[in-house]
DOMAR-565025 format. One line per field, with one value per residue: residue number from 1; residue in three letters; chain; z, y, x of N, C-alpha, C in turn. Coordinates in Angstrom, 1 decimal, m for minus. Each point is the difference from the previous one (the first is absolute). Layout:
% DOMAR-565025
guza [NUM;...]
tinu [Ala;...]
pase [A;...]
nz [Z;...]
ny [Y;...]
nx [X;...]
caz [Z;...]
cay [Y;...]
cax [X;...]
cz [Z;...]
cy [Y;...]
cx [X;...]
//
This chain:
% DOMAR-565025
guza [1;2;3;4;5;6;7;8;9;10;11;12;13;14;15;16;17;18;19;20;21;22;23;24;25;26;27;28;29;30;31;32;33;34;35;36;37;38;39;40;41;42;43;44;45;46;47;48;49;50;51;52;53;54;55;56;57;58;59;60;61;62;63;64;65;66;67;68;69;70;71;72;73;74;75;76;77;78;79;80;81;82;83;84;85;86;87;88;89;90;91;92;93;94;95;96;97;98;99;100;101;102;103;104;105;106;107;108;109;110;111;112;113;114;115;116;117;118;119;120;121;122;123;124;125;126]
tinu [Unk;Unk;Unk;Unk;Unk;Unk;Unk;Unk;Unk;Unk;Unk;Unk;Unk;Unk;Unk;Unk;Unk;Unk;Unk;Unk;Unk;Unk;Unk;Unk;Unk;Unk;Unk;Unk;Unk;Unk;Unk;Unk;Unk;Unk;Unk;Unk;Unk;Unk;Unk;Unk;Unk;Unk;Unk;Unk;Unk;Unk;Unk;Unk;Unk;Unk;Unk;Unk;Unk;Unk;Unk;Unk;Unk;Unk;Unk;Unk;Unk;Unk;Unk;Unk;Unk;Unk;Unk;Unk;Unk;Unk;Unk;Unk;Unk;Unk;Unk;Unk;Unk;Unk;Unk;Unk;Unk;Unk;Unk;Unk;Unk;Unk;Unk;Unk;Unk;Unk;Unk;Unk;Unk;Unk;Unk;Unk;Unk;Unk;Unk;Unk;Unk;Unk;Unk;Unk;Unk;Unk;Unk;Unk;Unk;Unk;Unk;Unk;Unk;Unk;Unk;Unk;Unk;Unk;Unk;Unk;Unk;Unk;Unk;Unk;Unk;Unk]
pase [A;A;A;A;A;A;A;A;A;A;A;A;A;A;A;A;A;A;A;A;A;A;A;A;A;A;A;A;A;A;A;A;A;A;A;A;A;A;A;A;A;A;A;A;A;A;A;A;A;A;A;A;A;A;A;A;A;A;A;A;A;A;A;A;A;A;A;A;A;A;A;A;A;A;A;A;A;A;A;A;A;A;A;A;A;A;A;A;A;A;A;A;A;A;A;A;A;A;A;A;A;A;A;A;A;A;A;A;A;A;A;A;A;A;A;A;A;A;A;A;A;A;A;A;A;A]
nz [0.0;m1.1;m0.4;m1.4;m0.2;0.7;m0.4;m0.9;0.4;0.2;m1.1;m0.5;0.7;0.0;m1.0;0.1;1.0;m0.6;m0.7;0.1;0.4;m1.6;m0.3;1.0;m0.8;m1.3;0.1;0.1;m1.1;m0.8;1.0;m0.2;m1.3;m0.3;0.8;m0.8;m0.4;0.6;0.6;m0.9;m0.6;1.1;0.0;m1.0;m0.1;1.0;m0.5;m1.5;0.8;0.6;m0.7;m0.5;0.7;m0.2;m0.9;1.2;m1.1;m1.2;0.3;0.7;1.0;m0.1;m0.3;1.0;1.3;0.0;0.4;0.7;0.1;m0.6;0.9;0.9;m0.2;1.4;0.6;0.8;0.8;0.9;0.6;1.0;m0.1;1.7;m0.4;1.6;m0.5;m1.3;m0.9;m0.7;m0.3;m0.8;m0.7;m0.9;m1.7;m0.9;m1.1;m0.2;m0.4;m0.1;m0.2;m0.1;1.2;0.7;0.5;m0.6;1.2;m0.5;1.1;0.3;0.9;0.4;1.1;0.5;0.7;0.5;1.0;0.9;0.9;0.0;1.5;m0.9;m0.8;1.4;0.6;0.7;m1.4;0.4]
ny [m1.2;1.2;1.3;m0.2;m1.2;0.0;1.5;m0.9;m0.8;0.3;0.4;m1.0;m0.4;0.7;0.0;m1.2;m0.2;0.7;m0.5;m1.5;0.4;0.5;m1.1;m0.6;1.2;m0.8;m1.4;0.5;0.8;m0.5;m0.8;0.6;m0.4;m0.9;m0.1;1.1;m0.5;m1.1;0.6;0.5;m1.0;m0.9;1.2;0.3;m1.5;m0.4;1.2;m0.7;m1.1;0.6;m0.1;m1.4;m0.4;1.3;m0.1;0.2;m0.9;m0.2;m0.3;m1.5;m0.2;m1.6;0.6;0.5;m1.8;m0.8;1.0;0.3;m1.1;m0.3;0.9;m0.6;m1.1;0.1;m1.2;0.2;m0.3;0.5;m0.4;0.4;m0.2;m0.2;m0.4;0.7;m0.5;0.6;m1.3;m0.2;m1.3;m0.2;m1.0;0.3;m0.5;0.0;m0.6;m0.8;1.0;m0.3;m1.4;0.5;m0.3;0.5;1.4;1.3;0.0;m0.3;0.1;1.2;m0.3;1.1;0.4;0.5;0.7;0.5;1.4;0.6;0.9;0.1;m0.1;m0.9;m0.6;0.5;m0.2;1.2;0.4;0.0]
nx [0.8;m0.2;0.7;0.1;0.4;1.5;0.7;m0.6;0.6;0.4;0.2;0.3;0.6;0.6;m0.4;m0.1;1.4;0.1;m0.6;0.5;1.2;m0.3;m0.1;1.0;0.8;m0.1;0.2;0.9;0.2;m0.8;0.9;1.2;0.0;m0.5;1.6;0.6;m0.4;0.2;1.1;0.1;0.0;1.2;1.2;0.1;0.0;1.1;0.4;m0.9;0.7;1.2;0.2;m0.2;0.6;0.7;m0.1;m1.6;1.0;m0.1;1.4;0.4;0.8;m0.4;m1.4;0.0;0.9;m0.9;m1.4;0.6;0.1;m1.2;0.1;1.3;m0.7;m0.4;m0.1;m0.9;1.1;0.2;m0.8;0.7;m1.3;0.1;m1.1;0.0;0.3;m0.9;m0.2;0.8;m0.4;0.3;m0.4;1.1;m0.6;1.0;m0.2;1.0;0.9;1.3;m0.1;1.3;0.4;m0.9;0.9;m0.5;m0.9;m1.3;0.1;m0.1;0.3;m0.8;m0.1;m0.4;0.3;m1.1;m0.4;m0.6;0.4;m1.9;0.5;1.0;m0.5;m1.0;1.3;m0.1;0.5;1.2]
caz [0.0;0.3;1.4;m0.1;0.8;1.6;0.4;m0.4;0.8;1.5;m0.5;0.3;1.1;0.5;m0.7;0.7;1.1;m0.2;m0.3;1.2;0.7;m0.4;m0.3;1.5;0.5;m0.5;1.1;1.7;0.2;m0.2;1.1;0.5;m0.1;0.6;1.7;0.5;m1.1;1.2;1.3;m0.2;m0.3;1.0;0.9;m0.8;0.7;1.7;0.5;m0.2;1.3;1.3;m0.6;m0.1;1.2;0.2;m1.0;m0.3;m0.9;m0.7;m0.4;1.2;0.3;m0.7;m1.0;m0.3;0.0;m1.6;m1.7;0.3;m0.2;m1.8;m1.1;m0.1;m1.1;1.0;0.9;1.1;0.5;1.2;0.8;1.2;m0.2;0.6;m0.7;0.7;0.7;0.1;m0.2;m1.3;m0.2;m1.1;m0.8;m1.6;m0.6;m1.3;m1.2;m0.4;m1.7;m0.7;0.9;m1.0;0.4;0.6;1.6;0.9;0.3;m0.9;0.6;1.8;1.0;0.9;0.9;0.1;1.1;m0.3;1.5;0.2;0.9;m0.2;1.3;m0.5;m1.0;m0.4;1.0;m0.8;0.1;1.0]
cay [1.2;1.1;0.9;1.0;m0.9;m0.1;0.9;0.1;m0.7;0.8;1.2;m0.7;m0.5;1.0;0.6;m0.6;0.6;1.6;0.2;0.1;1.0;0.8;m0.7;0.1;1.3;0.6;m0.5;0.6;1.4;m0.4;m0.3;1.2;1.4;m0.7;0.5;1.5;0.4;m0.8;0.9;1.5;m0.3;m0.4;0.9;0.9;m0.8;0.5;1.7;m0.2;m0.5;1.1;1.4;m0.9;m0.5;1.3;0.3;m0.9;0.3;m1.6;m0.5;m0.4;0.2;m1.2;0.4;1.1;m0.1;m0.6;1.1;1.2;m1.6;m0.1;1.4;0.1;m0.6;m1.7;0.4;m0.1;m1.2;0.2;1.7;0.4;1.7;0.3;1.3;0.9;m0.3;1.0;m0.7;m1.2;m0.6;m0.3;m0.4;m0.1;m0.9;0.7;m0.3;0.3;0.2;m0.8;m0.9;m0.3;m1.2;m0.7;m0.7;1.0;0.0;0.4;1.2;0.7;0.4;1.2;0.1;2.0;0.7;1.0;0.2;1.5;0.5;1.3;1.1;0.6;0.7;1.0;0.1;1.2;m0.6;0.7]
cax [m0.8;1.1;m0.1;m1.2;m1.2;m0.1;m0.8;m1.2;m0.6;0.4;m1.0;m1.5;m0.6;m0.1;m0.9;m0.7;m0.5;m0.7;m1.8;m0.3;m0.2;m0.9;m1.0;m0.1;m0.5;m1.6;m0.7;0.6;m0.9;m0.9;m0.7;0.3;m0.7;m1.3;m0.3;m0.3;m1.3;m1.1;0.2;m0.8;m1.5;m0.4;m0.5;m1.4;m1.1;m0.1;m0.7;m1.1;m1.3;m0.6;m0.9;m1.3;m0.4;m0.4;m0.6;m0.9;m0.8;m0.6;1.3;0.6;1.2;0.4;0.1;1.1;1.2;0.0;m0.2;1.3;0.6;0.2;m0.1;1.1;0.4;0.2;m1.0;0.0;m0.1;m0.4;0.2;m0.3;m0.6;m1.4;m1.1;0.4;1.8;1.4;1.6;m0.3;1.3;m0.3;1.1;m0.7;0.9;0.0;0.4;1.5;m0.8;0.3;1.0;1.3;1.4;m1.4;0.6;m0.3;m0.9;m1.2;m0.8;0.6;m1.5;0.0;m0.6;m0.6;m1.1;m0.4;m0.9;m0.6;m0.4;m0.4;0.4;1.2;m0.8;m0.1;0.5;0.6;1.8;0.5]
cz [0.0;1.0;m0.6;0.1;1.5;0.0;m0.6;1.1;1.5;m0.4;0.0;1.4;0.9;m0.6;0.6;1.2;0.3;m0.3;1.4;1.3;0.1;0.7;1.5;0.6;0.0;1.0;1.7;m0.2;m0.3;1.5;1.3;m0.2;0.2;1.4;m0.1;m0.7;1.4;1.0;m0.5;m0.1;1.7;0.8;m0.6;0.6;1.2;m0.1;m0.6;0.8;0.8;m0.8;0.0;1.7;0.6;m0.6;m0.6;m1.2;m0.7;0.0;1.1;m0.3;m1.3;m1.6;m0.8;m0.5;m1.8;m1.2;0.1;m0.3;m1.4;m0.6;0.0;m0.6;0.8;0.1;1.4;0.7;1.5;0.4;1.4;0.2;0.7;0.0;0.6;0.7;0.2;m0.4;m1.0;m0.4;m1.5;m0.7;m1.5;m0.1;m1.5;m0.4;m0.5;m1.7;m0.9;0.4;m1.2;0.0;0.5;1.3;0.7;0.4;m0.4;0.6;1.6;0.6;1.1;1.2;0.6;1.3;0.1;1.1;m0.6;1.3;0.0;0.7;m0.7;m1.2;0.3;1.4;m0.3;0.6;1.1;m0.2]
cy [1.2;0.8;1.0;m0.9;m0.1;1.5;0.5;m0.9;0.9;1.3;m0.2;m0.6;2.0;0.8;m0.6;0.2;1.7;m0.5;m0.7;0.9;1.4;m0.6;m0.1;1.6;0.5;m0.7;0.6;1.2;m0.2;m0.4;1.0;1.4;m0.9;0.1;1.1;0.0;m0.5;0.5;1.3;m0.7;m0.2;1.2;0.9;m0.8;0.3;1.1;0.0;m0.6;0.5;1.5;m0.2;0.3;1.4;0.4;m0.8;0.2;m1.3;m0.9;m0.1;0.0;m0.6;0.6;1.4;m0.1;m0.8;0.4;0.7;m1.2;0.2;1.1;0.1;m1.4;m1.5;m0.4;m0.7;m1.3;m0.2;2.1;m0.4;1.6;0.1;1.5;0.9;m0.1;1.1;m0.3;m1.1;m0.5;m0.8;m0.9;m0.4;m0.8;0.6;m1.3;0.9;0.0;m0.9;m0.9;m0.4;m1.4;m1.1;m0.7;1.0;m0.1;0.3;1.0;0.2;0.4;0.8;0.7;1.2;0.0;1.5;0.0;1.8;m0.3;1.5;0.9;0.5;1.3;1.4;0.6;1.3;m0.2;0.8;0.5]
cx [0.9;m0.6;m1.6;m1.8;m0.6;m0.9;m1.4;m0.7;0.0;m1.3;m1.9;m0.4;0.1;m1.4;m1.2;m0.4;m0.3;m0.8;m0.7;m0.4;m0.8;m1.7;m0.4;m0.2;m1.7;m1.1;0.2;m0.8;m1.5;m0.9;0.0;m1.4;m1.5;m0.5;m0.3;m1.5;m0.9;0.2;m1.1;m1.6;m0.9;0.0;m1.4;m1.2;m0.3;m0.7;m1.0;m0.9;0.1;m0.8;m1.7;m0.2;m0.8;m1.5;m1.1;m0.6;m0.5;0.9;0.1;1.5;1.1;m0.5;0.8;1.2;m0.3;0.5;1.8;1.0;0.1;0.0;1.2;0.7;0.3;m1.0;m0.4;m0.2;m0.5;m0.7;m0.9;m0.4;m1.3;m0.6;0.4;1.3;1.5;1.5;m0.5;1.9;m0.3;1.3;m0.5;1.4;0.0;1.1;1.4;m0.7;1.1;1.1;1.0;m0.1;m1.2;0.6;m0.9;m1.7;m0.7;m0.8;0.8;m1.2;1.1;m0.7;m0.1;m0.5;m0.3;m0.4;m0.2;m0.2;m0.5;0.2;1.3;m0.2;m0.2;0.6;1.3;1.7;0.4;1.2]
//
C-alpha cells in the first residue's frame, strides 16, 4: 500500500467522524433547545392556573394550565392546581422535533411551580 492510499484512507475515516460528530451536535442542541421550549411552556402553565384560580371565571385552573400547555406547543401531563389554592405546580411533556442518531429522547418533560401571595401584591415597598 503507498503513502498516498494510507492518507486517503486516514482522510475518509476522519471525514467520517466530522459528520458524525456534526450529526451528534444537532441532536445535543435539538434536545437542549426542546428543554428550553418545555420549561417556558410549564412556567407560562403554572401562572395560568394560579391566574384561573383568582379569577372566577369559566376556566378552571387545569384548564387554563392546558389551553397555555398547547398554545406553547406540550402538553400537559400532571397539574396540581386546587381551585383556591393560591399555587399550581404543573408538568408538560413536548416532543424532541428531530432525532439524527436516534440516541436522543423523543420528548422532555418539565415541571413549574407558581404561588401569589395577594397580602404581597399589594403590600407598599419600603
Amino acid at each position: 500500500m503507498s503513502d498516498h492510499g494510507f492518507a486517503s484512507a486516514i482522510m475518509l475515516a476522519l471525514l467520517a467522524l466530522a459528520g458524525l460528530l456534526c450529526l451528534a451536535t444537532g441532536d445535543a442542541a435539538n434536545v437542549l433547545l426542546a428543554r428550553a421550549r418545555a420549561q417556558t411552556a410549564a412556567d407560562a402553565a403554572a401562572l395560568a392556573a394560579v391566574a384561573a384560580q383568582l379569577d372566577s371565571g369559566q376556566e378552571t385552573p387545569e384548564e387554563a394550565a392546558t389551553r397555555t400547555s398547547e398554545a406553547n406547543g406540550a402538553d400537559l401531563e400532571k397539574c396540581d392546581c386546587p381551585a383556591h389554592g393560591g399555587r399550581a405546580t404543573v408538568t408538560v411533556s413536548m416532543a424532541t422535533r428531530v432525532r439524527m442518531l436516534g440516541v436522543a429522547p423523543s420528548r422532555v418533560t418539565k415541571r413549574a411551580e407558581a404561588s401569589l401571595d395577594v397580602g404581597r401584591v399589594f403590600e407598599r415597598p419600603d
